[in-house]
N, CA and C atoms as an extended XYZ file, in Angstrom:
249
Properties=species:S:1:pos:R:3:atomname:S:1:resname:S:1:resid:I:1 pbc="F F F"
N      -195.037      -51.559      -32.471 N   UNK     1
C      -194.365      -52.014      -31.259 CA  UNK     1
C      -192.853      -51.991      -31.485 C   UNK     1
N      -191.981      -51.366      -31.100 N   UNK     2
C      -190.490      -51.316      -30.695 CA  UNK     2
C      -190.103      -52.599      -30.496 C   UNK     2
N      -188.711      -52.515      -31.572 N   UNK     3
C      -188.191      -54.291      -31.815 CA  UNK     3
C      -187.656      -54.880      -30.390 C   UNK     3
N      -187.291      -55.415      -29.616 N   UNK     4
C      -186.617      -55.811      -28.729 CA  UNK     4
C      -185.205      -55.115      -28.729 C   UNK     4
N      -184.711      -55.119      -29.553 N   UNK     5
C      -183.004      -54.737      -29.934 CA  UNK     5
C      -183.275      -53.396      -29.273 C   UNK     5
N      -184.411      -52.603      -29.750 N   UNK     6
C      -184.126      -50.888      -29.493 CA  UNK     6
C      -184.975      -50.865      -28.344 C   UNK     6
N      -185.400      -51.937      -27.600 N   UNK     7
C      -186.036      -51.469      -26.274 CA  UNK     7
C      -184.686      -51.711      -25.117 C   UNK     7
N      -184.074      -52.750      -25.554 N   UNK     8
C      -183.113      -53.159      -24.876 CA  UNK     8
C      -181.426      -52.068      -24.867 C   UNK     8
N      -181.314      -51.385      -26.227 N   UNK     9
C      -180.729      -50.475      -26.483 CA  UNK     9
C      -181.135      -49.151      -25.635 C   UNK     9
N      -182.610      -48.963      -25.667 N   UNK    10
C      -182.947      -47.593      -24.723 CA  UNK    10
C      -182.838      -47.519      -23.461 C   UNK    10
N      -182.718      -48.896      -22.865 N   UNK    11
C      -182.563      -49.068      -21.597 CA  UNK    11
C      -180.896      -48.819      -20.998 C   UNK    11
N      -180.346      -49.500      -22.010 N   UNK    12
C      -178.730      -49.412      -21.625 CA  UNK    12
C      -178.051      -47.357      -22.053 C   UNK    12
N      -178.993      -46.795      -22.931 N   UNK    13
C      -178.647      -45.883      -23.257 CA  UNK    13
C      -178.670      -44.026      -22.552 C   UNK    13
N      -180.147      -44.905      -21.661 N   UNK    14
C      -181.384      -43.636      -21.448 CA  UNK    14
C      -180.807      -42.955      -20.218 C   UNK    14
N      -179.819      -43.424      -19.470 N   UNK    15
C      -179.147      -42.387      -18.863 CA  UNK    15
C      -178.332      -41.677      -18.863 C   UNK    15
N      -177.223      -42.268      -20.076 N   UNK    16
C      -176.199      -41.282      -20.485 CA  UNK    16
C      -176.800      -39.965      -21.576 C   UNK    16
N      -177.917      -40.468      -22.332 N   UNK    17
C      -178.743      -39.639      -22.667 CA  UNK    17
C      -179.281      -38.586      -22.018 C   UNK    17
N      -179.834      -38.761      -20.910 N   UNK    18
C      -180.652      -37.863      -20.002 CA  UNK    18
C      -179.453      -36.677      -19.496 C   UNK    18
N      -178.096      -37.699      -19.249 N   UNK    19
C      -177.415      -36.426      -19.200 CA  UNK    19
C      -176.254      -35.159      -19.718 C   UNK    19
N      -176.956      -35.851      -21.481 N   UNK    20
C      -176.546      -35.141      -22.222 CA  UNK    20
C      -177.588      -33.886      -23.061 C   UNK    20
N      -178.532      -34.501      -21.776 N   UNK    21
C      -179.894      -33.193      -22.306 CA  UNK    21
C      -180.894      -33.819      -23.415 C   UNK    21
N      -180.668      -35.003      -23.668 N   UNK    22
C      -181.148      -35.785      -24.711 CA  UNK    22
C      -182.298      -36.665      -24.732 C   UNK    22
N      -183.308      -36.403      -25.776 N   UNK    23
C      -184.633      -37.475      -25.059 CA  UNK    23
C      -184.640      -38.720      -26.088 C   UNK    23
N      -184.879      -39.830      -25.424 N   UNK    24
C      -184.745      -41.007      -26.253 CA  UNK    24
C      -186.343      -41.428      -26.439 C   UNK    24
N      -186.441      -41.554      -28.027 N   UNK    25
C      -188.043      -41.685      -28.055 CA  UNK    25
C      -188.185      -43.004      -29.060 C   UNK    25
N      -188.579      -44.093      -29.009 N   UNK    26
C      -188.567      -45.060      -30.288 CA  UNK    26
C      -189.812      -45.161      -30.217 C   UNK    26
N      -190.276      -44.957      -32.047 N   UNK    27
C      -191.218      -45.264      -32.812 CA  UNK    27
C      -191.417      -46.503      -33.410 C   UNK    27
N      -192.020      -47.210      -33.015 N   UNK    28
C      -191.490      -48.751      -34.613 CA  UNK    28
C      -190.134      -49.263      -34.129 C   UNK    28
N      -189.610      -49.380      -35.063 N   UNK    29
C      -188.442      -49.858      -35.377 CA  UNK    29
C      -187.452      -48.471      -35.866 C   UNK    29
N      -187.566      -47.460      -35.407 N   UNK    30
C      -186.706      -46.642      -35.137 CA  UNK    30
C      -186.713      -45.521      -33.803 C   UNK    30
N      -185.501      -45.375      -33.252 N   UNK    31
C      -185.223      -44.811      -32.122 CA  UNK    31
C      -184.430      -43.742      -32.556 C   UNK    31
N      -184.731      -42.496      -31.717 N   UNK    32
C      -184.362      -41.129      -32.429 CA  UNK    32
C      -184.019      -41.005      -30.801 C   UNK    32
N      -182.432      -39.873      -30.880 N   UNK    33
C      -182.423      -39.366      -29.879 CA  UNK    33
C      -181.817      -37.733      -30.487 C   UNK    33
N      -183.370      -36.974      -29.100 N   UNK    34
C      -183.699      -35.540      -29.527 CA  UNK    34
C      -183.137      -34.864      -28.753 C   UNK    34
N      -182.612      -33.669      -28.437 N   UNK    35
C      -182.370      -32.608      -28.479 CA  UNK    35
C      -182.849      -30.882      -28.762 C   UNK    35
N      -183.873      -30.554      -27.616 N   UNK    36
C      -184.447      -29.373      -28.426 CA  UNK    36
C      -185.190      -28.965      -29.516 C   UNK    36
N      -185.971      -30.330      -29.828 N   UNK    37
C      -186.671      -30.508      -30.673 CA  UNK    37
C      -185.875      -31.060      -32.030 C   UNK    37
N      -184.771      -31.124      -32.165 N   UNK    38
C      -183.566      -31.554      -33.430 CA  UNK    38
C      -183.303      -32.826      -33.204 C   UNK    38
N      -183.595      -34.009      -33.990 N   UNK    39
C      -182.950      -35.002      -33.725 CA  UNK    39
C      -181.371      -35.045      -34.028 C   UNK    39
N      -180.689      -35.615      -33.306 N   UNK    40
C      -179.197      -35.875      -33.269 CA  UNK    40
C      -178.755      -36.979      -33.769 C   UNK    40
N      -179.523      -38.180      -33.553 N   UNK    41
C      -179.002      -39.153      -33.949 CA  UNK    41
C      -180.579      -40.309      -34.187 C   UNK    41
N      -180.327      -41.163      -34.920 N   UNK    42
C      -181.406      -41.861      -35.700 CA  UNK    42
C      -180.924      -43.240      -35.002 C   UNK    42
N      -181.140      -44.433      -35.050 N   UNK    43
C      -181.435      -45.763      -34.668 CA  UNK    43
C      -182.387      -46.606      -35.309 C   UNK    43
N      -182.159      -47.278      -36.793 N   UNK    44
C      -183.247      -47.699      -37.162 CA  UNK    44
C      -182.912      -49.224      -37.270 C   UNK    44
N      -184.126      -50.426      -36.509 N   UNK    45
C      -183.419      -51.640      -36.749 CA  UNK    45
C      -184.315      -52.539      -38.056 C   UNK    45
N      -183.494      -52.984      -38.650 N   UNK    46
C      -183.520      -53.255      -40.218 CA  UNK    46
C      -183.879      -54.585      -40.526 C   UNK    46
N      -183.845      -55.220      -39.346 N   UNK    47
C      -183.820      -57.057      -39.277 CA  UNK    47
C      -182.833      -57.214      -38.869 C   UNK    47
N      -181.965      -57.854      -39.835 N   UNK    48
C      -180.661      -58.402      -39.641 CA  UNK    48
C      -179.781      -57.386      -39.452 C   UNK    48
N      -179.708      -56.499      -39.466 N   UNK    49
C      -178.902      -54.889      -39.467 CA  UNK    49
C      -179.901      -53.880      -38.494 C   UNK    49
N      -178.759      -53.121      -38.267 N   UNK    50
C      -179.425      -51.685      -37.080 CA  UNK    50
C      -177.931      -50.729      -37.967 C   UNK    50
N      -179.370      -49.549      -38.360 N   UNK    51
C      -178.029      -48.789      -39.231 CA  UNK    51
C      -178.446      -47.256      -37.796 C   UNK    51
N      -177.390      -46.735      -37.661 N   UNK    52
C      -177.331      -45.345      -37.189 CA  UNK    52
C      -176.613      -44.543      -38.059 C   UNK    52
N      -177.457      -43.128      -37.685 N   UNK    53
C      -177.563      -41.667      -38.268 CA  UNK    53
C      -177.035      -41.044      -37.382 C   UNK    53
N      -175.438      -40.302      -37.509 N   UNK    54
C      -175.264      -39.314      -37.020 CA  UNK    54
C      -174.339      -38.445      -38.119 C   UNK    54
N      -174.905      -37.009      -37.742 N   UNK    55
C      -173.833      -35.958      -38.455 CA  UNK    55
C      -173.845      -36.469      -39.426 C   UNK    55
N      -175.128      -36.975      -40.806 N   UNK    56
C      -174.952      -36.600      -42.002 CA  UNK    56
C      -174.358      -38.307      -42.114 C   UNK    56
N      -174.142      -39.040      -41.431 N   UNK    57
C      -173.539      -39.952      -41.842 CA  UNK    57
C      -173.902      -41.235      -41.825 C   UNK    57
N      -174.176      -42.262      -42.010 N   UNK    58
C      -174.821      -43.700      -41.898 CA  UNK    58
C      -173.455      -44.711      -41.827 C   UNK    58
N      -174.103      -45.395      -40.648 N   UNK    59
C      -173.088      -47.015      -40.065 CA  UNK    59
C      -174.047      -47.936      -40.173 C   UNK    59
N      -173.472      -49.023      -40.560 N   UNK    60
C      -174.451      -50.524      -40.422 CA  UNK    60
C      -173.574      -51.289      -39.222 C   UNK    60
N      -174.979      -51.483      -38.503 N   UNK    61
C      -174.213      -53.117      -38.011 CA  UNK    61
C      -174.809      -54.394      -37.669 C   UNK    61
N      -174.345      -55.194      -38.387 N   UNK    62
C      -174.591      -56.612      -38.073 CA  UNK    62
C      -175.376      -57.023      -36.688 C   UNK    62
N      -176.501      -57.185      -36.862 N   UNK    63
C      -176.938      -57.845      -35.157 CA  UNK    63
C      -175.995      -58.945      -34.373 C   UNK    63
N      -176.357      -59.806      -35.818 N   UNK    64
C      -175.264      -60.933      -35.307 CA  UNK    64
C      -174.342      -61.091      -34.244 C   UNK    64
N      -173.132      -59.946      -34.804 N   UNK    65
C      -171.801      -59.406      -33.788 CA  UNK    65
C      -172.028      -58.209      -33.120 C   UNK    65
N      -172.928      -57.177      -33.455 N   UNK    66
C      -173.356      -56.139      -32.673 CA  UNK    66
C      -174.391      -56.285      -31.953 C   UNK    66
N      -174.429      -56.670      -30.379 N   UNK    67
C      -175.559      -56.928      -29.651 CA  UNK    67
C      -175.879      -55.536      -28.934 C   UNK    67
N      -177.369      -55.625      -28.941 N   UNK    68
C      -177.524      -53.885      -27.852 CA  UNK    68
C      -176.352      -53.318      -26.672 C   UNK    68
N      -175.450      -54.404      -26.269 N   UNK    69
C      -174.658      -53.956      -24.953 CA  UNK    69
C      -173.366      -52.869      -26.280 C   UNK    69
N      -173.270      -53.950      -27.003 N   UNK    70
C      -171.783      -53.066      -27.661 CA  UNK    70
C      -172.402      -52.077      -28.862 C   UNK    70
N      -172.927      -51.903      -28.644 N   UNK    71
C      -173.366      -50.797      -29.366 CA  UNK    71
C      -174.271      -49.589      -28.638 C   UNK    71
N      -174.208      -49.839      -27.525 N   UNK    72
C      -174.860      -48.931      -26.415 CA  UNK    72
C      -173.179      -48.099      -25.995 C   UNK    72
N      -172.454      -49.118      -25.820 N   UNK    73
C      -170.794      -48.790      -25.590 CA  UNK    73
C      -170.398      -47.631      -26.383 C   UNK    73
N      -170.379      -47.669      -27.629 N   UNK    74
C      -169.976      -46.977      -29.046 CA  UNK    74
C      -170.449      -45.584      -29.153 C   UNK    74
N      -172.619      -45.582      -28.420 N   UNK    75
C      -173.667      -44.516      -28.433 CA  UNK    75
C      -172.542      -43.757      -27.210 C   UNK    75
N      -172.615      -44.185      -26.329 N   UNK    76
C      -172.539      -43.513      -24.941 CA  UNK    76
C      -171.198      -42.689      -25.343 C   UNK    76
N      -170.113      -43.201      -26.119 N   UNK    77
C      -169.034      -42.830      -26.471 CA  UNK    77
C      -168.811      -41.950      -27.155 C   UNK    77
N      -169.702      -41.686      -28.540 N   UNK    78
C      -169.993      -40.751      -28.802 CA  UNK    78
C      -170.687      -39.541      -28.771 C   UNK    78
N      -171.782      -39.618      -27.851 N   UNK    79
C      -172.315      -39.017      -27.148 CA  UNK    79
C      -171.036      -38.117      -26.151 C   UNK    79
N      -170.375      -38.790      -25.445 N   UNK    80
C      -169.335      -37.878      -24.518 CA  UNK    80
C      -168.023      -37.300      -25.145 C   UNK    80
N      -167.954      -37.563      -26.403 N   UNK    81
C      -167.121      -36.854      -27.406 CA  UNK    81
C      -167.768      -35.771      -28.222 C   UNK    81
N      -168.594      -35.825      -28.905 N   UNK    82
C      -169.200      -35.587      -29.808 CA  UNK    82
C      -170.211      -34.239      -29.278 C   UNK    82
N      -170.603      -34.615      -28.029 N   UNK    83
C      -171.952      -33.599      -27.222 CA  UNK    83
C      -171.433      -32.880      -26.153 C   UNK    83
């Protein structure tokens, strides 16, 4: 069952996704968003931490101070830079 954090994350996410051609799929406790069969970016929540995967690279963040809204902010952002 999908943690709360990444159901609440897919919701704030799944349209800037959709129109970056991007499918948002969470497994468990990780949320992958695909592309043509390639995942692009990873979402895995850790407990106390939600680390993301993009481009080879790993971020942690604190639940605590990172709630699904500001970190949906950050996705969407890079997503319209980045894609």
């Amino acid at each position: 069952m999908p943690s709360e954090y990444l159901t609440q994350l897919k919701d704030l996410i799944k349209e800037k996704a959709k129109e970056k051609g991007l499918k948002v799929m969470v497994v468990g406790s990780t949320m992958k968003l695909v592309k043509e069969g390639q995942t692009v970016m990873n979402i895995s929540d850790k407990g106390e931490i939600v680390e993301l995967s993009f481009k080879g690279k790993k971020y942690t963040y604190d639940k605590w101070y990172t709630k699904p809204e500001h970190l949906a902010a950050t996705i969407k952002q890079v997503l319209d830079v980045q894609l």
